[in-house]
TIVO-956744 format. One record per residue: residue number from 1; residue in one letter; z negated, y, x negated of N, C-alpha, C in turn. Coordinates in nm, 3 decimals, m for minus. Atoms other than C-alpha are relative to their C-alpha. Layout:
N
   seq   type      n_zz      n_yy      n_xx     ca_zz     ca_yy     ca_xx      c_zz      c_yy      c_xx
   NUM      A         Z         Y         X         Z         Y         X         Z         Y         X
...
! end
This chain:
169
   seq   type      n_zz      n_yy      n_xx     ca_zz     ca_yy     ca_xx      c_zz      c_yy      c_xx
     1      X    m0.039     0.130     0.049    m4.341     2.280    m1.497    m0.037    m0.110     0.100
     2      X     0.081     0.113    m0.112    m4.579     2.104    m1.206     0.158    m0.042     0.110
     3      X    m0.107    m0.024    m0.094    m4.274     2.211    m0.924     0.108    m0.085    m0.105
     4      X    m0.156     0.056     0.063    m3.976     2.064    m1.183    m0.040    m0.162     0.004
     5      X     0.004     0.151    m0.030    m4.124     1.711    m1.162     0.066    m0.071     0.112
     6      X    m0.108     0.038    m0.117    m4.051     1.614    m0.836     0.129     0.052     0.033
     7      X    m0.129    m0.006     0.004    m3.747     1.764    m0.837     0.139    m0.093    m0.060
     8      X    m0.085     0.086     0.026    m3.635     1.540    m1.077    m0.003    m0.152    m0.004
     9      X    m0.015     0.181    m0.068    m3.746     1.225    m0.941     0.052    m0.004     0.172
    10      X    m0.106     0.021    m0.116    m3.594     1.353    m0.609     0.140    m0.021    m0.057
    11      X    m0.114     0.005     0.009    m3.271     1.368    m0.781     0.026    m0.164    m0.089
    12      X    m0.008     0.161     0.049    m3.314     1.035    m0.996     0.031    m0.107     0.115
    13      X    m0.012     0.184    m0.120    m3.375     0.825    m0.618     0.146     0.058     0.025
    14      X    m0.140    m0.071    m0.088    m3.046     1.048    m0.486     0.106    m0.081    m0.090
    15      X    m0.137     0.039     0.086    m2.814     0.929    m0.778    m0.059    m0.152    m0.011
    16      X     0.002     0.158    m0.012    m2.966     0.538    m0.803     0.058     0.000     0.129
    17      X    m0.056     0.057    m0.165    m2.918     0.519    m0.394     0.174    m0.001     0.010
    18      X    m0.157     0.022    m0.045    m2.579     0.651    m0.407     0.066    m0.104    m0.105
    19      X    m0.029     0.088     0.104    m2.520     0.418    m0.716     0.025    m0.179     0.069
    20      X    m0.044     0.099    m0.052    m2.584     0.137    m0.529     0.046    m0.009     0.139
    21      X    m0.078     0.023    m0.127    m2.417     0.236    m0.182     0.160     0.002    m0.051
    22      X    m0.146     0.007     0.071    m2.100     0.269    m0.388     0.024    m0.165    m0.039
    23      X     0.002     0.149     0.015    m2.171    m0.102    m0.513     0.019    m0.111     0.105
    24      X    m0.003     0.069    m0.123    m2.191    m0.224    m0.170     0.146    m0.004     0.040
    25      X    m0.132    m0.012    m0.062    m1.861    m0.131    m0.041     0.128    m0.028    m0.075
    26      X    m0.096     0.083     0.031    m1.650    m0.289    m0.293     0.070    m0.109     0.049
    27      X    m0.046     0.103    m0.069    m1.428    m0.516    m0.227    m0.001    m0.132    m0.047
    28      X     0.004     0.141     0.104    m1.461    m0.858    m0.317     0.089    m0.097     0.071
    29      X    m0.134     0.083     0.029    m1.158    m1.097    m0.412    m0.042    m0.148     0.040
    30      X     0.018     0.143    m0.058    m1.161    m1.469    m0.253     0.040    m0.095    m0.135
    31      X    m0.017     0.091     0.124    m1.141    m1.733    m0.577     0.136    m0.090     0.041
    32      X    m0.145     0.061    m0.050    m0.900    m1.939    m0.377     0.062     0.028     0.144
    33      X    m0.081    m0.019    m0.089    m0.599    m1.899    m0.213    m0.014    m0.040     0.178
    34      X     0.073     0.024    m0.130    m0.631    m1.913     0.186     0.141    m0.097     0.037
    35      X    m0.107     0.082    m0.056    m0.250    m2.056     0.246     0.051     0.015    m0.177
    36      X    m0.167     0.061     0.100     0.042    m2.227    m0.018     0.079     0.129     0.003
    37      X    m0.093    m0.104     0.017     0.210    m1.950    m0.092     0.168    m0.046    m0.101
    38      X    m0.150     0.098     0.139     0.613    m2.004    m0.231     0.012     0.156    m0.078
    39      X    m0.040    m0.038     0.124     0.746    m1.774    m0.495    m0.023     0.146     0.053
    40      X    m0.029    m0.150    m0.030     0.650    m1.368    m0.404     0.079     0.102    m0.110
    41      X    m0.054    m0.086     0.067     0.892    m1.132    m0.521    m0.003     0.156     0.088
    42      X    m0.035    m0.184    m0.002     0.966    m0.711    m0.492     0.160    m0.074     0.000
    43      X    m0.155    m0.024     0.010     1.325    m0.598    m0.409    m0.049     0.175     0.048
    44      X    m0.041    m0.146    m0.059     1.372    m0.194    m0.458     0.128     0.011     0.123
    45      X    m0.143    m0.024    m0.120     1.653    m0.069    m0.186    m0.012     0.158    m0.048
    46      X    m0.037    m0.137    m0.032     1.801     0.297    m0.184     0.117    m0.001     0.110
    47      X    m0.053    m0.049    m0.114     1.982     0.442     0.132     0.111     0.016    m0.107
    48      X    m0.131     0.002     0.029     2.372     0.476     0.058     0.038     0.177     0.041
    49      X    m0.040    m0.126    m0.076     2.335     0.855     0.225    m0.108     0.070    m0.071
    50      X     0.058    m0.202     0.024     2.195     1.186     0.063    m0.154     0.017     0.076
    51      X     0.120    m0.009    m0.085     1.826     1.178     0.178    m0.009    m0.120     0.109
    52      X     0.007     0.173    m0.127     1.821     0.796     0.376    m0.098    m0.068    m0.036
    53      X     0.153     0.085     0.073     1.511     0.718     0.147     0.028    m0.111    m0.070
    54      X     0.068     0.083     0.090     1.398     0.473    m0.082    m0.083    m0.047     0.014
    55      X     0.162     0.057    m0.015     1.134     0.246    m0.117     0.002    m0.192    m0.098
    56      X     0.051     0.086     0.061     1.005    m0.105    m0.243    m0.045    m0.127     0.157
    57      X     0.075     0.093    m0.085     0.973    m0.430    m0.018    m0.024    m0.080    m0.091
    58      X     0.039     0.084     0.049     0.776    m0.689    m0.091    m0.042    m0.135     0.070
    59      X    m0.019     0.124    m0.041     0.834    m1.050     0.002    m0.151    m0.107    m0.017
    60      X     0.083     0.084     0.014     0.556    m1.302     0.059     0.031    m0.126     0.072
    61      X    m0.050     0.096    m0.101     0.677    m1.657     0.193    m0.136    m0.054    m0.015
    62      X     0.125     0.093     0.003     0.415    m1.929     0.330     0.064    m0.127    m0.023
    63      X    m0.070     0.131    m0.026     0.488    m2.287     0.262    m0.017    m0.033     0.138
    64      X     0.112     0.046    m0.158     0.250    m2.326     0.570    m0.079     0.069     0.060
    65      X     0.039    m0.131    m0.055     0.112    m2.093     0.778    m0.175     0.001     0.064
    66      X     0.130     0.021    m0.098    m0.269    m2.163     0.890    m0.075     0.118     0.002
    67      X     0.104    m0.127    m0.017    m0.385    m1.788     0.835     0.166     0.101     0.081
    68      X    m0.043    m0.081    m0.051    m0.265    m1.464     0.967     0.020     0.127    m0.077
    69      X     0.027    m0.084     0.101    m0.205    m1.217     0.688     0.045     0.170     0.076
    70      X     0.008    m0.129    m0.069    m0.287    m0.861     0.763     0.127     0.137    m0.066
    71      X    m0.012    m0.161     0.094    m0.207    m0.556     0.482     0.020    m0.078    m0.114
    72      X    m0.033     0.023     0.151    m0.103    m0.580     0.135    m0.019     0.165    m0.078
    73      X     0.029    m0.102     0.096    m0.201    m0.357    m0.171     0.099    m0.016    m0.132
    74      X    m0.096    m0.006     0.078     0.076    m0.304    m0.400     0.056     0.107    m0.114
    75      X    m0.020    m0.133     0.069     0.143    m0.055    m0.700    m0.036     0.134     0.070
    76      X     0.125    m0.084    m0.035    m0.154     0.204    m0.583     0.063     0.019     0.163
    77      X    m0.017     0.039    m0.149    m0.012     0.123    m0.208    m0.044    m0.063     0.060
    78      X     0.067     0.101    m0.077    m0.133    m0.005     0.083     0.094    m0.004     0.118
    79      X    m0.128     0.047    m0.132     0.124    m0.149     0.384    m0.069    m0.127     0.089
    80      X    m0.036     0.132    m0.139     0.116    m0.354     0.739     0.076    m0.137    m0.061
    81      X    m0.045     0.119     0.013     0.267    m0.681     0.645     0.074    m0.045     0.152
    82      X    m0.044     0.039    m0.113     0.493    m0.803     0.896     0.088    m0.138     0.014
    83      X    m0.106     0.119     0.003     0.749    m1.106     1.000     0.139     0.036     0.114
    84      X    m0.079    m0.044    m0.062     1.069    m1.113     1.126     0.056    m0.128     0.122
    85      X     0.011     0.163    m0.100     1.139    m1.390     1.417     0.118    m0.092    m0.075
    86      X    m0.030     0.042     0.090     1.422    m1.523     1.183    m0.068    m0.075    m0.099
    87      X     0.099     0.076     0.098     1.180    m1.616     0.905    m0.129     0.063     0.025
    88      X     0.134    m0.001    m0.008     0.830    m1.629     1.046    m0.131    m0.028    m0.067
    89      X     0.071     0.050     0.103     0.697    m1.755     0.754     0.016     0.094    m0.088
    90      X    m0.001    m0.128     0.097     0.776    m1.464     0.521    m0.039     0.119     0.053
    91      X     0.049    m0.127     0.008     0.596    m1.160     0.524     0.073     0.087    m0.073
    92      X    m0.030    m0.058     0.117     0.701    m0.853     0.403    m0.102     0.153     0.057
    93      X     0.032    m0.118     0.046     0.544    m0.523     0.302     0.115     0.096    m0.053
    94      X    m0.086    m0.126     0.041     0.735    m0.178     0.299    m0.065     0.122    m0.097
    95      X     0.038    m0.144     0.022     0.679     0.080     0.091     0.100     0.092    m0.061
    96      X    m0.108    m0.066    m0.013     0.861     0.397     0.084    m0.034     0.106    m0.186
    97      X     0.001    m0.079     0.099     0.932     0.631    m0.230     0.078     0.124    m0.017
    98      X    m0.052    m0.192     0.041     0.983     0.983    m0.379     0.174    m0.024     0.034
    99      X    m0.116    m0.002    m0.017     1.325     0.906    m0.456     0.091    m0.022     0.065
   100      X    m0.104     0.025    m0.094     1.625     0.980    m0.249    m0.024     0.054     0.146
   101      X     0.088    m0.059    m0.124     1.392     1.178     0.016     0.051     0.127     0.060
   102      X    m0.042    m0.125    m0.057     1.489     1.467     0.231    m0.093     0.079    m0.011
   103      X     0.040    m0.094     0.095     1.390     1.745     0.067    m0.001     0.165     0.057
   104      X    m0.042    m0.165    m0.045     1.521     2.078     0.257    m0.139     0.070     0.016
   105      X     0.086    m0.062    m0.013     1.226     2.289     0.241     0.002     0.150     0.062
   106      X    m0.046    m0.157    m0.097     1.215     2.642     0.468    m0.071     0.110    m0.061
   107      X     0.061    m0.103     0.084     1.113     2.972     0.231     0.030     0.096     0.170
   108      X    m0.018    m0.146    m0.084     1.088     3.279     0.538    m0.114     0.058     0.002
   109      X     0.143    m0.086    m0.052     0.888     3.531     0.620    m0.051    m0.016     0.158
   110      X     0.045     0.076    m0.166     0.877     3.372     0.954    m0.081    m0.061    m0.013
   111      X     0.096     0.163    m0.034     0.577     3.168     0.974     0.023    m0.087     0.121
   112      X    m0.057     0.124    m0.126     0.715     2.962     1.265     0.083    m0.071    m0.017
   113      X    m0.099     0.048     0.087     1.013     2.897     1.058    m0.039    m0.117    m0.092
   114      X     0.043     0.153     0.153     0.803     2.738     0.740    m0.101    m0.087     0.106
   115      X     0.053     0.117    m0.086     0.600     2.550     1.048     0.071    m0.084     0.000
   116      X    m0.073     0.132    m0.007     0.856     2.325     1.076    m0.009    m0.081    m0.137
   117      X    m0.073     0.068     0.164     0.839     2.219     0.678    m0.086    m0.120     0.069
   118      X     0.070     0.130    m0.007     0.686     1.858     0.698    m0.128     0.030    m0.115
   119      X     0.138     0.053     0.103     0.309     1.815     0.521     0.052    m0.071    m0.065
   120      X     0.016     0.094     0.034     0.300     1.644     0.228    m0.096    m0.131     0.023
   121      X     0.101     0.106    m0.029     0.149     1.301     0.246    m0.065    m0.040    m0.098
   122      X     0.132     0.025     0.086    m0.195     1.220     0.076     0.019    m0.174     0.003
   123      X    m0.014     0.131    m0.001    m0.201     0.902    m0.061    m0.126    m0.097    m0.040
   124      X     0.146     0.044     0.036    m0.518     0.734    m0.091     0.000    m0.094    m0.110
   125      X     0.049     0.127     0.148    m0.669     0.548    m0.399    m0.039    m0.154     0.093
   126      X     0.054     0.189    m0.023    m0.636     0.127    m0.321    m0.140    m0.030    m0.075
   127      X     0.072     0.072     0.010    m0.966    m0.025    m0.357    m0.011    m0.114    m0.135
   128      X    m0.049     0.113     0.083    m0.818    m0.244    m0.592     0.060     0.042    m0.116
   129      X    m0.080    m0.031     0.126    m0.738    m0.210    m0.988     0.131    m0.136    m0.019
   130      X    m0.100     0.131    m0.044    m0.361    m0.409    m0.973     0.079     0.039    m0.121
   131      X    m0.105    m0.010     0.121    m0.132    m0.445    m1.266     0.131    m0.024     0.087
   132      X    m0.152    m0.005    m0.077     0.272    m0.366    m1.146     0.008    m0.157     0.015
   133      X    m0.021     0.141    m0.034     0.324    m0.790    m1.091    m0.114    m0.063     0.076
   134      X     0.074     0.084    m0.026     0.021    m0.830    m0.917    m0.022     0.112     0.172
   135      X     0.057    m0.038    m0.111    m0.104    m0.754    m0.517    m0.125    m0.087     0.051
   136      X     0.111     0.063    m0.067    m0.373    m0.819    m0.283     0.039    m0.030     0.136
   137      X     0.036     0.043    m0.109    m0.352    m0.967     0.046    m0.105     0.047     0.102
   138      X     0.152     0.027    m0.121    m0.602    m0.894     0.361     0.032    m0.062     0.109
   139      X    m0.020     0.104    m0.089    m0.659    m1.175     0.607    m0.112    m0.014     0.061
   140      X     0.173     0.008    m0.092    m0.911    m1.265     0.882    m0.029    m0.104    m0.042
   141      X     0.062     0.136     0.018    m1.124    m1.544     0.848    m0.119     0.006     0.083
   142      X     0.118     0.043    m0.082    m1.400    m1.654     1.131    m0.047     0.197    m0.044
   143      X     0.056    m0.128    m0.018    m1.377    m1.283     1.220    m0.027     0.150    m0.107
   144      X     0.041    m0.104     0.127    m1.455    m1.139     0.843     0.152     0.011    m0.073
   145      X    m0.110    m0.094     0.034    m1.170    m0.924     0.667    m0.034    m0.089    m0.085
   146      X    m0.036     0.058     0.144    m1.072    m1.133     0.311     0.116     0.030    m0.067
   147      X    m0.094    m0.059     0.089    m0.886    m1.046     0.017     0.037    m0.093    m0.117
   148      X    m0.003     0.086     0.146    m0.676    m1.247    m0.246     0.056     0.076    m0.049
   149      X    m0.150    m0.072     0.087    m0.455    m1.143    m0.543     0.070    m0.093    m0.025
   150      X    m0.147     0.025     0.060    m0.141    m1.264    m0.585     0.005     0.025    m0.152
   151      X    m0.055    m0.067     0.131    m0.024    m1.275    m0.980     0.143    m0.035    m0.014
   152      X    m0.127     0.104     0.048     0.342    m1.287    m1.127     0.063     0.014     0.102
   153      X    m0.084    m0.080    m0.111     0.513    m1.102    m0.879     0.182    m0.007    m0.025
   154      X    m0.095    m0.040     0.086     0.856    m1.112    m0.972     0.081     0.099     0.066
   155      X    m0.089    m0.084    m0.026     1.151    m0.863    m0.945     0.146    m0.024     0.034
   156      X    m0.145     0.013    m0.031     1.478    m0.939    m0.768     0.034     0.138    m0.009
   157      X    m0.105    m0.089     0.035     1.801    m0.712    m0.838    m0.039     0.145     0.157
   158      X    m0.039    m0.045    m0.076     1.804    m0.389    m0.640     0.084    m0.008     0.098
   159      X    m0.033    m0.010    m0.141     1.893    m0.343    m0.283     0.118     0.125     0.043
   160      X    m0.020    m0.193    m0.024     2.147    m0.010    m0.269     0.146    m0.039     0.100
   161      X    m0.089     0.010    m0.124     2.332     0.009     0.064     0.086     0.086     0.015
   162      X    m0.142    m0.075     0.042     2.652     0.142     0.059    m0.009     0.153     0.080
   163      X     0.015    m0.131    m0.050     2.729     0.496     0.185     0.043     0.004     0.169
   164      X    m0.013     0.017    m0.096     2.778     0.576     0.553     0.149    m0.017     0.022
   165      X    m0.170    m0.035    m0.073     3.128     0.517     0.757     0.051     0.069    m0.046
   166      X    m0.098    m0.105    m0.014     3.387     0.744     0.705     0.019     0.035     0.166
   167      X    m0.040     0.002    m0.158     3.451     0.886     1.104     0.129     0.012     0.033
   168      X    m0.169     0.012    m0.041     3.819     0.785     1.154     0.029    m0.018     0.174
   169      X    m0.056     0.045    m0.131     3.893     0.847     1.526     0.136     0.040     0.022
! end
């Protein structure tokens, strides 16, 4: 019974420590906005072709631009944020989806054959608990990474791009 003591005050410090190194590395949300943001909406898109993909952009305009916005966290996603030299003031975030995906998978007894199949892709848990109308932002500030949420996301009409050419030569 002497030996089971310390055992279980070694395992008591083991589970407080990791208790609070888990606490540490949260992320914490900025109270206010860093730029004017105008109206963020989602637009789904689907490819017009048999396996051309799917996915979800997501629009962020600035009224005014005095930060530099990094990544966005979006329905358990995380995406680059980018601009297009057209509208340098809107950001957008891509993200791609199941549906509409190329699919051909290779059954042989060749193993060099099913080498070619593609890995699935692991998708990591966001940091962030987000309700579908809501994202997060990451932005620098004097060097330190910051995070807002966005609420009230809205939903413009699908995006679905017509099917390819016909090849009439």
């Amino acid at each position: 019974m002497k030996s089971f003591k310390p055992l279980v005050y070694l395992v008591m410090i083991f589970i407080s420590m990791s208790s609070i190194t888990n606490c540490s590395s949260a992320q914490k949300l900025q109270k206010s906005a860093p730029a004017d943001f105008g109206d963020v909406y989602f637009q789904k898109w689907t490819a017009g072709v048999r396996g051309g993909g799917s996915g979800i952009n997501l629009f962020i305009p600035l009224k005014n631009k005095p930060i530099k916005l990094d990544s966005v966290y979006f329905r358990g996603k995380a995406a680059k944020l980018e601009t297009k030299d057209s509208r340098p003031m809107v950001y957008i975030g891509r993200f791609t989806t199941k549906f509409n995906q190329q699919s051909d998978i290779i059954l042989s007894s060749d193993m060099n054959e099913e080498a070619k199949n593609t890995l699935p892709v692991k998708t990591e848990k966001i940091p962030f608990e987000l309700k579908s109308n809501e994202c997060v932002v990451s932005y620098k500030a004097k060097d330190e990474t910051k995070h807002y949420k966005i609420t009230g996301i809205e939903e413009k009409a699908a995006q679905n791009y017509p099917s390819a050419p016909t090849n009439k030569q």
